[in-house]
N, C-alpha and C positions, 0 to 999 in steps of 0.2 A: 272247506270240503265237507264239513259236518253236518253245515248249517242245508249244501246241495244233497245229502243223503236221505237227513230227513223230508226234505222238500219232497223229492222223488217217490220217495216210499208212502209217505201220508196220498200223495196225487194216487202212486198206483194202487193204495189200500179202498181209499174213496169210490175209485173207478172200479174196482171187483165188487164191492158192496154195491153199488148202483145195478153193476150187469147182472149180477145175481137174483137183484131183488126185480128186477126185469124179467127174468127167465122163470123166476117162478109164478110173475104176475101170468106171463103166456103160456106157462104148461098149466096151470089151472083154467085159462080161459077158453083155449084151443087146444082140444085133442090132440092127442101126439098121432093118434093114425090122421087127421086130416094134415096134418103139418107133414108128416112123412110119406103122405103124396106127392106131393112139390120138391121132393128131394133131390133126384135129378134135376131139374132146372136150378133149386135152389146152389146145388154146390156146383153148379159150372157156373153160375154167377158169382159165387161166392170166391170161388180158383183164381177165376178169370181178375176179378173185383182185387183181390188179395193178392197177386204179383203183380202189378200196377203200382197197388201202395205201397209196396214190399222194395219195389224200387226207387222210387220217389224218396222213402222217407232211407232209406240206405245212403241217399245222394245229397239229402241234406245234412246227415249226420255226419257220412265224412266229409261235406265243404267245411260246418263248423267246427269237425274236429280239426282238421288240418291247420285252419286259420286259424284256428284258437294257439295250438302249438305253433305255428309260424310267429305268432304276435309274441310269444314265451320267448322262442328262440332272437326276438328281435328285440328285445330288453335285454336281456341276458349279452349279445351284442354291443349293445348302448353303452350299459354299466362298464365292462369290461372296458370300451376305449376311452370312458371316461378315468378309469383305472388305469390304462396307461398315461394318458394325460399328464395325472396326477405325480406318476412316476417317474417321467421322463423330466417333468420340471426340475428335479434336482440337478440337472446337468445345465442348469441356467442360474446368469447373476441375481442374487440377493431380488432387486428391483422388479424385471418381469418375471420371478418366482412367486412373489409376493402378489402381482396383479393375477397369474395364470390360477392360484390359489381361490382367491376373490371370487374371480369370474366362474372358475366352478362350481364354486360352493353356491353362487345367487343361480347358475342355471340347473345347478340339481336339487334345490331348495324350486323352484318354479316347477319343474316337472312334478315334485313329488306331492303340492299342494293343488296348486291353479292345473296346471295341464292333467293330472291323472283324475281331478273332480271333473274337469271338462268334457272328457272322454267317454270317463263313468256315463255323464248325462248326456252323450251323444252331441258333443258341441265342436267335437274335436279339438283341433293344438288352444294353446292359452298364449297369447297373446305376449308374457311376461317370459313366457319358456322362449318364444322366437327372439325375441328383446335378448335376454341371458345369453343364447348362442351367438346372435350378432355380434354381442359383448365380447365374449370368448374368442372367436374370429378376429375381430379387431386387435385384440393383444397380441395375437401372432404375428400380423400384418403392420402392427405400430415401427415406424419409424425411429423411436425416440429409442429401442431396445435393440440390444445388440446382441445376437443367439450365437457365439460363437461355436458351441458345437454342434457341428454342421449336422453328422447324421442324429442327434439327436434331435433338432429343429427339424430334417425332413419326416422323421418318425412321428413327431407332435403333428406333423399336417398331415399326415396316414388317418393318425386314431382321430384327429377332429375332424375329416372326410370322411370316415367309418360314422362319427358318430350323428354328424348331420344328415346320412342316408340313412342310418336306423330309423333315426326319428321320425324321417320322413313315409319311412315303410312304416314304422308302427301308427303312424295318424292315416297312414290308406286302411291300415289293417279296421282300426277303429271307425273307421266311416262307412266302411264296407259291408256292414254287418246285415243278417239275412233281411230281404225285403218283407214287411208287413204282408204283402201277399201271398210269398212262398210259406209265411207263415200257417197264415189264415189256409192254406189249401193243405197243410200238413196236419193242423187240428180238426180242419172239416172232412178231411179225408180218413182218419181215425174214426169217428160217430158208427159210420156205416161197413166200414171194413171191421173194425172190432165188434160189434152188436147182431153183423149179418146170422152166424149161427145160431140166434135165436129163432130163425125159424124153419132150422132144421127138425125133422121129424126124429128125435134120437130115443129109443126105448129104454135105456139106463140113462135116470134122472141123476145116479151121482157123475155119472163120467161124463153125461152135458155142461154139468154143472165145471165139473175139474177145466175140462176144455175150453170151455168157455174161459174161466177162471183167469187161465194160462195164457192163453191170449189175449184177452183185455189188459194183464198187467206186464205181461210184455211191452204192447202198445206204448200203455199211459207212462213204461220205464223209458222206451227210446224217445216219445216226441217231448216229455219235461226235460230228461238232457239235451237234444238239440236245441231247445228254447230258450234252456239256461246258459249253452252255450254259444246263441247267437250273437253275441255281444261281447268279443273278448277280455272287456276293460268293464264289465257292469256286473252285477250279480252274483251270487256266492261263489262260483267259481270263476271268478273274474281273475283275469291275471294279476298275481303280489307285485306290489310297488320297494319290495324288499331288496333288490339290488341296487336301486337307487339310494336306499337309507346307509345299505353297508358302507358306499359308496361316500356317504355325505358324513357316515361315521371316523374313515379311515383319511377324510378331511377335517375331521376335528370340527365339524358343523352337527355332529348327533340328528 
């Protein structure tokens, strides 16, 4: 979260030094009464211009904020059935306690290496994590084990059915992430929507300036968090692989 605060902040500090030193390249080179000719046209361009983007970029913010917390909520899910998993084996003999142990421990040791780097880099599931839950499923399904307590063997097929649709929602959630294009049309749409006041004709130089100011890092504050947050599983506010560790803690794998 630190590391996404400074990000922010340096971006929206950058981008008002930039605007600024823009505005006052253009009230020294253009007259404020020729600029505040065009004031009328310029601010129904500008209105018009600026709920447009005001929308757009509102629609990308809550799509990645939402997914972002959907993917949070969908780990948090995971961990947990694998937590019961975990729990529920004690109501089982010595033998498949011991393999249902195992098998945890190699597929939340996969997720928390191979699959959560995969993700990161936009590759989705790993390979080793699908392998590990197979693993897991097969223990249940082995013939050779014998689950005598019944509701607790159907509870262990609850939480490993909970936990192979998590998984499976969390690599949609990972895949899904904003298109390069919605990208590109939220930072090219910024340039012009934030910078248009400069060529309003405004006779108090500090309150162009304020305005300006406020706007620009408005801007450069919402579309670096949408940015950051396109990508649930990558970048400083990327969702923590921390329930899986507790997880692989509380299995004596650390």
């Amino acid at each position: 979260m630190g590391a996404a605060v400074l990000i922010v902040t340096v971006v929206a500090v950058v981008a008002v030094v930039v605007a600024e030193g823009l505005l006052v390249l253009v009230r020294r080179r253009v007259p404020v009464e020729v600029l505040a000719e065009n004031n009328d046209a310029v601010g129904i361009t500008f209105a018009t211009l600026g709920v447009l983007y005001a929308v757009m970029l509102a629609f990308g913010l809550i799509a990645t904020w939402e997914r972002f917390e959907e993917s949070r909520g969908l780990v948090l899910t995971e961990a947990a059935a694998l937590d019961d998993l975990a729990e529920l084996s004690v109501a089982f003999g010595p033998a498949p306690r011991a393999e249902i142990t195992t098998a945890l421990q190699n597929y939340v040791d996969a997720v928390r290496t191979d699959e959560w780097a995969s993700m990161a880099a936009g590759n989705g599931g790993a390979a080793t994590a699908e392998e590990a839950l197979g693993e897991l499923w097969a223990v249940y399904l082995d013939d050779r084990f014998v689950f005598d307590n019944e509701a607790a063997y159907d509870h262990s097929l609850d939480a490993l059915a909970r936990t192979d649709d998590a998984r499976q929602d969390r690599l949609s959630d990972a895949d899904s992430t904003m298109s390069r294009f919605m990208l590109f049309v939220i930072f090219a749409g910024a340039v012009p929507s934030a910078l248009f006041p400069l060529a309003l004709g405004v006779t108090n130089a500090r309150l162009h300036a304020v305005a300006l100011g406020g706007l620009v890092a408005a801007t450069a504050l919402l579309v670096t968090a949408t940015y950051l947050m396109s990508n649930p599983f990558s970048g400083p506010l990327a969702v923590p692989v921390s329930p899986f560790t507790e997880v692989a803690e509380s299995l004596g794998g650390g």
